[in-house]
RODO-2510 file (C-alpha; in nm, 4 decimals, decimal comma):
residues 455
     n   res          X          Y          Z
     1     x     3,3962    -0,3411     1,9388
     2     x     3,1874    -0,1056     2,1645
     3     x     3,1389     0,1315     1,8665
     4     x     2,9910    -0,1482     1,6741
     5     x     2,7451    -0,2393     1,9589
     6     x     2,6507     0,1009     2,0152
     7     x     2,6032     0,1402     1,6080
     8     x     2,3940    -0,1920     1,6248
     9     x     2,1802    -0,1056     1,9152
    10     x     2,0948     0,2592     1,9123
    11     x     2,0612     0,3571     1,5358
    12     x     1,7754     0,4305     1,3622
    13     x     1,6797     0,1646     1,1583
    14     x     1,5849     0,2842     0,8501
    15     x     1,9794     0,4880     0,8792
    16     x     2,1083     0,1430     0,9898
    17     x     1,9878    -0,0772     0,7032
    18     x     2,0494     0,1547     0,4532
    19     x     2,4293     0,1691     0,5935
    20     x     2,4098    -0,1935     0,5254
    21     x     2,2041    -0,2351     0,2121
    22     x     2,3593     0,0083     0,0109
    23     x     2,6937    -0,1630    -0,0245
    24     x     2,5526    -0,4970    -0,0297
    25     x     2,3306    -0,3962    -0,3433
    26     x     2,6191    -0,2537    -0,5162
    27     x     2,8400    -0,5952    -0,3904
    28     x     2,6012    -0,8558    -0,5014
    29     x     2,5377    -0,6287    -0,8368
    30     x     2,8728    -0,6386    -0,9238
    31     x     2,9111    -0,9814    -0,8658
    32     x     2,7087    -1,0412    -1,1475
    33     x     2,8067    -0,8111    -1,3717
    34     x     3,1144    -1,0138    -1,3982
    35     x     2,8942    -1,2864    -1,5387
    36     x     2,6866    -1,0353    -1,7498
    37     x     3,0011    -0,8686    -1,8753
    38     x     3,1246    -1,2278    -2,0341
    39     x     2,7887    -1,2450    -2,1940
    40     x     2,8073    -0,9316    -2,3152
    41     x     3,2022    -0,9668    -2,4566
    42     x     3,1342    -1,3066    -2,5819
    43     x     2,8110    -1,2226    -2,7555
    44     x     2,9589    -0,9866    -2,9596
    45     x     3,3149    -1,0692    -2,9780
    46     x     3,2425    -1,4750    -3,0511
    47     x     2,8510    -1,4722    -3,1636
    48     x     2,5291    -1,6308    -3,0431
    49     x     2,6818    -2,0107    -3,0091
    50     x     2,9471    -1,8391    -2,7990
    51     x     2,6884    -1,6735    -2,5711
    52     x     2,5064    -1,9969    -2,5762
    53     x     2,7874    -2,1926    -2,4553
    54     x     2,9005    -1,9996    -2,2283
    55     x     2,5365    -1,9463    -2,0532
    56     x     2,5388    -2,3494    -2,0274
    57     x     2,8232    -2,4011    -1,8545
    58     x     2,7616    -2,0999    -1,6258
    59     x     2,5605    -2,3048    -1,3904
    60     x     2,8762    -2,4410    -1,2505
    61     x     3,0046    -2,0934    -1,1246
    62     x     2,6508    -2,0980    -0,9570
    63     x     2,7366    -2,5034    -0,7483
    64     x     3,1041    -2,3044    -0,7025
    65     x     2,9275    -1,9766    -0,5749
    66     x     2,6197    -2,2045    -0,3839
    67     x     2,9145    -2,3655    -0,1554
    68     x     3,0841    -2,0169    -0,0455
    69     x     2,7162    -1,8773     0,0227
    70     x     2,6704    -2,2007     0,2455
    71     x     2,9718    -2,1859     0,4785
    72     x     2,9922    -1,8333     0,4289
    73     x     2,6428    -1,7445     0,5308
    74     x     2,6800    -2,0220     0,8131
    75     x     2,9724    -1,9114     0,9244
    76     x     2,8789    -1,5037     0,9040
    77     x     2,5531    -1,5704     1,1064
    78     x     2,7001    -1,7656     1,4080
    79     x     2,9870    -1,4984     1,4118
    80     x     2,7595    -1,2254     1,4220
    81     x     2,5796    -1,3864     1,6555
    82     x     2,8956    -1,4690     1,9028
    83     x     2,9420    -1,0645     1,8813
    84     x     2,5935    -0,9756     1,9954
    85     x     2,6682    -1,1917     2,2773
    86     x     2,9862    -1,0249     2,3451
    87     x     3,2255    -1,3703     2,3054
    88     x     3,4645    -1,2187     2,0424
    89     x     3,7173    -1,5233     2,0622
    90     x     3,4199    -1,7596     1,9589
    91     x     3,3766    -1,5202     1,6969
    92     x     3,7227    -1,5479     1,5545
    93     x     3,7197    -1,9338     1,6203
    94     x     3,4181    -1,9696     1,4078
    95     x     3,5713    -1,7471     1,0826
    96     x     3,8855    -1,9995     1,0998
    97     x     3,6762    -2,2934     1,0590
    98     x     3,4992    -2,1307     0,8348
    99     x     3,7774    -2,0836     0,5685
   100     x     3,9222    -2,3924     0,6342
   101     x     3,5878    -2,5612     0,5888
   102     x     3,5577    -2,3734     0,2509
   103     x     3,9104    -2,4772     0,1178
   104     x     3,8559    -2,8552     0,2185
   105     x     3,4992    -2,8758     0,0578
   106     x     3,5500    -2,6749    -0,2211
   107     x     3,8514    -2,8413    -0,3620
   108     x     3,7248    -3,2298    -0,3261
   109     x     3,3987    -3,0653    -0,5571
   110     x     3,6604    -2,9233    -0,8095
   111     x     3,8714    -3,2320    -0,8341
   112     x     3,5402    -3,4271    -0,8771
   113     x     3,3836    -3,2084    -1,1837
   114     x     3,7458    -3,1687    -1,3310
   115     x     3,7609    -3,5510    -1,4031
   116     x     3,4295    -3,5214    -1,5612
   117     x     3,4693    -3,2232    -1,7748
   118     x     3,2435    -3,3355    -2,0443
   119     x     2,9900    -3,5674    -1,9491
   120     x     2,9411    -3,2539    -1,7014
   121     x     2,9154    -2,9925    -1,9982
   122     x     2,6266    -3,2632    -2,1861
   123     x     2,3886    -3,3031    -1,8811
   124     x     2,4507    -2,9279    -1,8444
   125     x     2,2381    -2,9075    -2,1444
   126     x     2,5456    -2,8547    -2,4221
   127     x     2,4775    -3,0411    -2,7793
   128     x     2,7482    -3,1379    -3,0297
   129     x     2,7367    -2,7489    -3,2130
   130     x     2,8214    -2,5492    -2,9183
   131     x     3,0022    -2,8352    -2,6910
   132     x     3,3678    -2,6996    -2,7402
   133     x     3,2498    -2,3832    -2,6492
   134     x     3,1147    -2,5375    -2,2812
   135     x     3,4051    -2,7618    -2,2473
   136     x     3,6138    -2,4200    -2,2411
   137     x     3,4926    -2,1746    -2,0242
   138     x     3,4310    -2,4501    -1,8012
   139     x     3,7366    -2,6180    -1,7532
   140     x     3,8937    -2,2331    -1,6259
   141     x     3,6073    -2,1906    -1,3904
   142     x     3,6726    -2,5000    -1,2585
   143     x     4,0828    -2,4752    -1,2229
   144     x     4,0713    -2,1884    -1,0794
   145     x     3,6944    -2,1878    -0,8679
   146     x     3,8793    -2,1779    -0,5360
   147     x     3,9437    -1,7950    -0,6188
   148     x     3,5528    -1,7109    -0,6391
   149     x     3,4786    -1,8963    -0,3076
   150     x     3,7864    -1,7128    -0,1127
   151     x     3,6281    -1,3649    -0,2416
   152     x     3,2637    -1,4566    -0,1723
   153     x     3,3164    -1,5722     0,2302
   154     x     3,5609    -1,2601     0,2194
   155     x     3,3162    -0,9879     0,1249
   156     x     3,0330    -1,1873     0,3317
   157     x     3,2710    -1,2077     0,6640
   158     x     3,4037    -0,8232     0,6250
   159     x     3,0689    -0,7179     0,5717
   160     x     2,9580    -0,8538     0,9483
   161     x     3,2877    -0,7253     1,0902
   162     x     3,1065    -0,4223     1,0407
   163     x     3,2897    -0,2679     0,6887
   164     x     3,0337    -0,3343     0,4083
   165     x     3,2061    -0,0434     0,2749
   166     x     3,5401    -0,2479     0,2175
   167     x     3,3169    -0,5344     0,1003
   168     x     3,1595    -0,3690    -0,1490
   169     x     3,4962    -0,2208    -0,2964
   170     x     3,6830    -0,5452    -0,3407
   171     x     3,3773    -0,6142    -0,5688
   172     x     3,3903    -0,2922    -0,7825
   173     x     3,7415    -0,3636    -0,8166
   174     x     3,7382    -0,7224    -0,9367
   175     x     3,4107    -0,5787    -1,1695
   176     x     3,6248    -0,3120    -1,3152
   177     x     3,9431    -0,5557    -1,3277
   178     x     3,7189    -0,7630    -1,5626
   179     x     3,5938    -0,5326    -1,7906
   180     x     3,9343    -0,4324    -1,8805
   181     x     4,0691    -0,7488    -1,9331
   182     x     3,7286    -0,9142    -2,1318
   183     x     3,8197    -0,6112    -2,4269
   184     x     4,1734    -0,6921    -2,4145
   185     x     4,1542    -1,1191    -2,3854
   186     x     3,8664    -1,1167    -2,6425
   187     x     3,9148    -0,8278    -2,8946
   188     x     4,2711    -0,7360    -2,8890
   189     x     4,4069    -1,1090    -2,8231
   190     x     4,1319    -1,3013    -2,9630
   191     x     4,1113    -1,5719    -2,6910
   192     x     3,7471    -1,6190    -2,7374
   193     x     3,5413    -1,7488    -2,4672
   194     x     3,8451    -1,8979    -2,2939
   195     x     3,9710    -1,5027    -2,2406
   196     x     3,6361    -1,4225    -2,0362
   197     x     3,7002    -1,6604    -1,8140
   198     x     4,0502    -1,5803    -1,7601
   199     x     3,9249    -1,1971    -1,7411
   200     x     3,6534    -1,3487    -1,4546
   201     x     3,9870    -1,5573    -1,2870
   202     x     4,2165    -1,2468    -1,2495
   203     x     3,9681    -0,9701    -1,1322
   204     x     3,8315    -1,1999    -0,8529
   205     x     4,2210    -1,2449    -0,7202
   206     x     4,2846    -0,9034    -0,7182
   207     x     3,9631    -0,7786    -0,6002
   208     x     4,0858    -1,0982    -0,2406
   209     x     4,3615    -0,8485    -0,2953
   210     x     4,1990    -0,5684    -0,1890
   211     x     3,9299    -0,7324     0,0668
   212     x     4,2671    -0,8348     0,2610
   213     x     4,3005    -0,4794     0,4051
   214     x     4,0338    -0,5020     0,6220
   215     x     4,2869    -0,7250     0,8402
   216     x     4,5593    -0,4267     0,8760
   217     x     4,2004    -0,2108     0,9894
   218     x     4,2689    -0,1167     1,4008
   219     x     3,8934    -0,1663     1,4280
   220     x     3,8223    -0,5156     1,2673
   221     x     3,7447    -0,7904     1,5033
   222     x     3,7998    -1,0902     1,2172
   223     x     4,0621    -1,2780     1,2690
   224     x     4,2500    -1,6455     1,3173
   225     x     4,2687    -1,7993     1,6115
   226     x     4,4840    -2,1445     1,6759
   227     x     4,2295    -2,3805     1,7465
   228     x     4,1161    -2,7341     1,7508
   229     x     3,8200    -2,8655     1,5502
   230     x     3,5102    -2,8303     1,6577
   231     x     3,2738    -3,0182     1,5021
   232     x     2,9747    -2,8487     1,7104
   233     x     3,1050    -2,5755     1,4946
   234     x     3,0779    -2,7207     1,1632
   235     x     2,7422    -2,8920     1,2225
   236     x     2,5728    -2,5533     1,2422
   237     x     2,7830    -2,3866     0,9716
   238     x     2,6400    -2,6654     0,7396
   239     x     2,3251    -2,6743     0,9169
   240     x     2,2488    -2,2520     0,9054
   241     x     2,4224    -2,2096     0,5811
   242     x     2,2189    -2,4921     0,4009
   243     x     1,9293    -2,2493     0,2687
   244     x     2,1896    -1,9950     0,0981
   245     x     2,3223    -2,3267    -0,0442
   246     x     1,9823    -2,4375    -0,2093
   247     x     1,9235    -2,0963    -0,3013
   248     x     2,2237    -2,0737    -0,5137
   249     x     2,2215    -2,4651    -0,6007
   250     x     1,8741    -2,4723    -0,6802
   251     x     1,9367    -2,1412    -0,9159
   252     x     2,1947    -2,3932    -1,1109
   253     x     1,9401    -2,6755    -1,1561
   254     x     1,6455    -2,4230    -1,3103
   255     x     1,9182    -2,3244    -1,5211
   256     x     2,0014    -2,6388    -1,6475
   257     x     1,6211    -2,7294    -1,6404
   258     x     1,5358    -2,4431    -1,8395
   259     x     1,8386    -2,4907    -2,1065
   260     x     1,6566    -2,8331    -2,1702
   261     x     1,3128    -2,7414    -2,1847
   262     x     1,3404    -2,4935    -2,4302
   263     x     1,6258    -2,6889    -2,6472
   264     x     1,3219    -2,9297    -2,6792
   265     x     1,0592    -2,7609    -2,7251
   266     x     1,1592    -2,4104    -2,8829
   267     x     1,5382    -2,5480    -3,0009
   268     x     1,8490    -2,3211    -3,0684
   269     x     1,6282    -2,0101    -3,0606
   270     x     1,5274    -2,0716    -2,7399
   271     x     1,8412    -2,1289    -2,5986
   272     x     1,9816    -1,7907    -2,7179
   273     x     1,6496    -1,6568    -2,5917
   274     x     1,6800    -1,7846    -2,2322
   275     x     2,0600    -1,7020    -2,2237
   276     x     1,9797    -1,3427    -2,2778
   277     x     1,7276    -1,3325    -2,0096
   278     x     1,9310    -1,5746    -1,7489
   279     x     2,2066    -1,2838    -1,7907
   280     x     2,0368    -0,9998    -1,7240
   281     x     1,8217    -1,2525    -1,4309
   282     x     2,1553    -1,3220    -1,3210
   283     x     2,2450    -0,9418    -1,2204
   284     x     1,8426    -0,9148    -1,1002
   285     x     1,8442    -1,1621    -0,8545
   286     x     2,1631    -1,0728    -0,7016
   287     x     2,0435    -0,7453    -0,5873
   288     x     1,7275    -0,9488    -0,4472
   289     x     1,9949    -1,1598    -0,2772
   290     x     2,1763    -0,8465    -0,1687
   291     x     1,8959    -0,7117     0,0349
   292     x     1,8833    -1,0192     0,2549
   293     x     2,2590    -1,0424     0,2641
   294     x     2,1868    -0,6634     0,3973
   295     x     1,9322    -0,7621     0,6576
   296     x     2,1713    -1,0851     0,7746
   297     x     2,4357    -0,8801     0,9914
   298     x     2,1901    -0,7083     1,1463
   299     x     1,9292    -0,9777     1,2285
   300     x     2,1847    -1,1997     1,3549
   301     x     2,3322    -0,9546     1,5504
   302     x     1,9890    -0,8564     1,7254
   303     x     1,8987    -1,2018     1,7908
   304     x     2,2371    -1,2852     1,9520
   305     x     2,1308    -0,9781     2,1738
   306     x     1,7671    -1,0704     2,1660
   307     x     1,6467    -0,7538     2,0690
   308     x     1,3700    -0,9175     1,9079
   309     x     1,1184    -0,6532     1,8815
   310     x     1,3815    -0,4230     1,7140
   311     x     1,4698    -0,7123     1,4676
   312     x     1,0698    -0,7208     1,3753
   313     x     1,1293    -0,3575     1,2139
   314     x     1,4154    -0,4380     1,0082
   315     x     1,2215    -0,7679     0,8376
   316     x     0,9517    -0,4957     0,7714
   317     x     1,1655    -0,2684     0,6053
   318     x     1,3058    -0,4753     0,3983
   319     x     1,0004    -0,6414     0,3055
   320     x     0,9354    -0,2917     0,1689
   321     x     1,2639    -0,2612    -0,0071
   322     x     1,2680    -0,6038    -0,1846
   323     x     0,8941    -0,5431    -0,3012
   324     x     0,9680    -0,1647    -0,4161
   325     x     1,2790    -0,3460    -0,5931
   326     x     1,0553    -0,5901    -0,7737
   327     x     0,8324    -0,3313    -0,9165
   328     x     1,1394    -0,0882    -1,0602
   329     x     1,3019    -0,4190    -1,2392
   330     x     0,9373    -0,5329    -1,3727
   331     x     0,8707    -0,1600    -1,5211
   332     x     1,2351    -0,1937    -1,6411
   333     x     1,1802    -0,5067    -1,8381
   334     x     0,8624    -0,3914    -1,9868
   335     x     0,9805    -0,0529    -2,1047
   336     x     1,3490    -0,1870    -2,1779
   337     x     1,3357    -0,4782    -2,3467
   338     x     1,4548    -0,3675    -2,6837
   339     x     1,7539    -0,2281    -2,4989
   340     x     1,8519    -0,5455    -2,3012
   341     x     1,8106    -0,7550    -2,6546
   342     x     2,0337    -0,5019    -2,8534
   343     x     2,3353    -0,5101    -2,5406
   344     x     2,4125    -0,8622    -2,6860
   345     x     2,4100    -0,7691    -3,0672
   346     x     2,1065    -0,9753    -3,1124
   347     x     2,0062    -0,9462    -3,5103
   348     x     1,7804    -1,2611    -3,5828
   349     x     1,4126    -1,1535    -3,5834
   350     x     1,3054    -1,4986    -3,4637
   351     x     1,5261    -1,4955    -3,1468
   352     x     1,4348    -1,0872    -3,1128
   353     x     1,0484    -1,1890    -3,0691
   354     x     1,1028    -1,4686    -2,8888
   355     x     1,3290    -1,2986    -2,6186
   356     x     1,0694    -1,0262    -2,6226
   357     x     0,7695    -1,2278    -2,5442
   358     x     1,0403    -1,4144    -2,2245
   359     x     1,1666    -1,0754    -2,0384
   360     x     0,7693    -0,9423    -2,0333
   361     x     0,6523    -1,2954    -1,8983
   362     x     0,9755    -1,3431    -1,7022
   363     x     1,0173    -1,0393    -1,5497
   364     x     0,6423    -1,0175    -1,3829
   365     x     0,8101    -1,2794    -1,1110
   366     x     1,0525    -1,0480    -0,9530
   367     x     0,7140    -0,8779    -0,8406
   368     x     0,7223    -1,1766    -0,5826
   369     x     1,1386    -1,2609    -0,5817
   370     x     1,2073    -0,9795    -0,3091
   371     x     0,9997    -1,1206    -0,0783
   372     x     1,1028    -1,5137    -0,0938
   373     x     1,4515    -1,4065    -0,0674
   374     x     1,4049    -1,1381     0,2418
   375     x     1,1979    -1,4610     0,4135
   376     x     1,4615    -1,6899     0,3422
   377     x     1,7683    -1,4779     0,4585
   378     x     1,5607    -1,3586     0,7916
   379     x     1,4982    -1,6976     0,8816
   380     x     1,8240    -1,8430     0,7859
   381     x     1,9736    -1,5453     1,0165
   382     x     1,7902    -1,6333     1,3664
   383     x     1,8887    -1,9938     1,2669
   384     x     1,5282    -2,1164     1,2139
   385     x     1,6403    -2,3021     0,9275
   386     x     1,3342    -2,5728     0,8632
   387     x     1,1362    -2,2557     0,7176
   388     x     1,3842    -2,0841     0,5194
   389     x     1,4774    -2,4155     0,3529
   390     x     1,0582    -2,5200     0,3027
   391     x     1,0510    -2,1420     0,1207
   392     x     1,3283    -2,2346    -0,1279
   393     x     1,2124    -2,5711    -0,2229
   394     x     0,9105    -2,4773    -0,2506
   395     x     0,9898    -2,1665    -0,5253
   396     x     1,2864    -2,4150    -0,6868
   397     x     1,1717    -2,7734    -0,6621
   398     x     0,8199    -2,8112    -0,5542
   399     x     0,6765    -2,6039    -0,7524
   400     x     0,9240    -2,5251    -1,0192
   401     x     1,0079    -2,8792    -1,1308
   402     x     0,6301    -2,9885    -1,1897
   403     x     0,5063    -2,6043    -1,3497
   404     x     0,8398    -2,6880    -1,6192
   405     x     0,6528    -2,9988    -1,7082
   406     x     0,2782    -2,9142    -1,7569
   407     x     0,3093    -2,5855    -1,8734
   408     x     0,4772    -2,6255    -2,1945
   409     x     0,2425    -2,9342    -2,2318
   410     x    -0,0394    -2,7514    -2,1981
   411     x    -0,0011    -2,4022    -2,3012
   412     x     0,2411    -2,4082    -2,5522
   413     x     0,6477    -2,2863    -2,5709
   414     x     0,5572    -1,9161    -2,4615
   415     x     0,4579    -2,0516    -2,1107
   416     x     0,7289    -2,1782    -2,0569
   417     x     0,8441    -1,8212    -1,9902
   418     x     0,5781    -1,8296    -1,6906
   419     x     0,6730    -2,0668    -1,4559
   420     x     0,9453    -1,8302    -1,2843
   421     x     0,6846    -1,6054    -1,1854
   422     x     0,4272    -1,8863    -1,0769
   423     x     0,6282    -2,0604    -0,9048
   424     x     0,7088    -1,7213    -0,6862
   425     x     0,4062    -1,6297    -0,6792
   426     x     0,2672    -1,9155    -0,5460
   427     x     0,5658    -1,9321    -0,2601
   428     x     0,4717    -1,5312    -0,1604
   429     x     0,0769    -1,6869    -0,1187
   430     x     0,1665    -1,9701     0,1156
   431     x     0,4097    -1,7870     0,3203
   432     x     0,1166    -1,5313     0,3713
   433     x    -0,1125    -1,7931     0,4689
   434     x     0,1177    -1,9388     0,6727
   435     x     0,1748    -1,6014     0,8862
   436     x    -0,1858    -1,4757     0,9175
   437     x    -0,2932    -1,8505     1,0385
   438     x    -0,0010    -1,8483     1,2772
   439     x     0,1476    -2,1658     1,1627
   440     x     0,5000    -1,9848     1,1641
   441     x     0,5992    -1,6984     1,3983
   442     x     0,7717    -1,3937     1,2580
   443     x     0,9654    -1,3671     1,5650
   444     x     1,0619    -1,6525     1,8472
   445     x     1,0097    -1,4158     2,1581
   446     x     0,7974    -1,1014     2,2125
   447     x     1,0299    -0,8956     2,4803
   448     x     0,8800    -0,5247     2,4584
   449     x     1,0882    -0,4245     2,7594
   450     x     1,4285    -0,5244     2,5674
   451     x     1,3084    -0,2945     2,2185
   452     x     1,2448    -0,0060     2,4117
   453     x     1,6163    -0,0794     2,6230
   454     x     1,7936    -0,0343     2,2779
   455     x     1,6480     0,2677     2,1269
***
């Protein structure tokens, strides 16, 4: 415990966030490559209804993943938190509510969607040709979804215990687990989409498997503790974790929102369009997600201790990071977009052009992304939740919502491709406004004396 306060309060902090970010980027990347390796597997081992199916009912991995993020993000802040002020049984207290919480929520939500299967897979944005192909992928995300929210509050716990290092390899080995077993389920058994989600199923238990061993680690502080409930406890898990919730959530309803809008306006070609670009967005914004999931440990952690000015520097640098990130991914779309379209076998010219046209317009809005989502986990981490859940709704619902509606209206089916990066854009203008007037505060205290004190 003393090596990780030490660690916490005396390194650099360019050499601390890097020990942090590095494994969360490749965590949160591999996270999604088990969604972009389905895409990939069923596009060309099942064909573009396949791939469009299976992009429709994806959204409900998102609601599945958007409940882990919310007790698991809750949870990981007050317990990082509780170790910056030295009260390790508090810590452990809050990590068994925590995964009871996430058993107890997660199955009532299961049950729920599992009785409406299909109705589910229709306002999902599925139509009679592709419906069968929803119904199931679905229905094995669904059985099984407690598996993906045990892994995610895993990796996010473990990674606060102070072993993103362990974190990060339970996710390369549930990413490499899939791989495998997508070519065999798909190819050599010829399961179809049913086999990528059973692929999905089985590397996420064995990569809980492997994050297990951080509990026979002599240095770990996680742990149960026999314990009453606490509902003081729960209320701010729920209340903290709420923003990771809508972030995730809220990425489920533009992906439903989008399915419709272009199934109306552009029709099947614009579904296979947008389910190309939602899988590569998919692996995008998880490394956007990663660098705030990087930057929650250690802002937590500092404002447990109130190290507040040393905090300040670690928002800036990742402010940095997530923009630097945004420009590599933009240049990547604009110079790579004949590569992303031929990784899913792609051969129609209409749906080549018209995915073309989406990753240049699309891609412009992870310019801004890095920023909303380094704002929303800072905030979220010193528990000033009212602003980190303002900065989601307004990039998701506030914006978003209305943009969907008048810009397709307007400007015809190509805009459609521009609302993602409006909609950011817009959120990265306010916050700025917001700062430089001084209607929100970047930090709750100025305490010079205490920066200095750690290093």
């Amino acid at each position: 415990m003393e090596s990780n306060h030490s660690m916490m309060q005396t390194m650099e902090p360019p050499q601390l966030f890097r020990k942090y970010l590095i494994p969360s980027l490749f965590g949160m990347m591999l996270m999604a490559i088990n969604i972009l390796i389905d895409g990939l597997f069923v596009s060309h081992g099942v064909g573009e209804k396949g791939l469009a199916g299976v992009n429709i009912a994806v959204p409900i991995y998102s609601v599945i993943l958007s409940v882990s993020l919310w007790i698991g993000m809750g949870g990981a802040t007050l317990y990082s938190i509780a170790l910056g002020q030295s009260n390790q049984h508090r810590a452990k207290k809050i990590f068994t509510h925590s995964i009871i919480l996430a058993i107890m929520t997660t199955g009532l939500i299961i049950g729920f969607c599992l009785l409406f299967e299909q109705p589910l897979a229709y306002l999902f944005g599925a139509n009679d040709a592709i419906i069968s192909y929803v119904v199931d992928y679905l229905h094995i995300i669904l059985l099984f979804g407690i598996v993906f929210v045990l892994e995610n509050i895993l990796s996010i716990f473990i990674r606060n215990d102070g072993n993103p290092t362990l974190a990060m390899t339970g996710l390369i080995v549930t990413a490499v687990v899939n791989i495998i077993l997508n070519y065999l389920f798909i190819f050599i058994f010829h399961w179809g989409v049913k086999g990528a989600a059973y692929a999905t199923v089985i590397g996420t238990f064995i990569g809980i498997l492997v994050l297990l061993t951080h509990f026979l680690t002599k240095k770990k502080q996680l742990g149960f503790v026999h314990t009453k409930l606490d509902l003081s406890i729960l209320k701010n898990i729920f209340s903290i974790g709420f923003p990771s919730f809508i972030v995730e959530g809220s990425t489920a309803v533009m992906m439903v929102a989008f399915n419709i809008t272009f199934s109306h306006y552009v029709g099947e070609t614009g579904v296979v369009a947008y389910a190309v670009v939602n899988y590569m967005h998919t692996v995008f914004l998880m490394l956007f997600i990663g660098i705030g999931a990087a930057l929650q440990p250690i802002t937590s952690y500092h404002f447990g201790a109130k190290l507040y000015q040393r905090m300040k520097q670690f928002v800036r640098i990742a402010m940095i990071t997530g923009f630097g990130l945004g420009i590599a991914v933009f240049i990547v779309g604009l110079v790579g977009k004949g590569v992303i379209i031929d990784l899913f076998g792609i051969d129609i010219p209409e749906i080549i052009d018209y995915t073309k046209i989406g990753i240049v317009y699309f891609f412009a809005g992870y310019l801004f992304l890095g920023i909303n989502m380094v704002f929303v986990e800072y905030y979220q981490s010193i528990k000033n939740i009212r602003i980190a859940t303002w900065i989601i709704l307004s990039r998701s619902f506030i914006l978003f919502i209305p943009l969907l509606w008048i810009f397709p209206n307007l400007f015809g089916s190509n805009s459609i491709w521009l609302v993602f990066p409006v909609a950011e854009g817009l959120t990265v203008l306010i916050m700025y406004l917001a700062l430089k007037n001084k209607w929100i505060k970047l930090v709750p205290i100025e305490m010079p004396e205490l920066s200095k004190k750690s290093g």
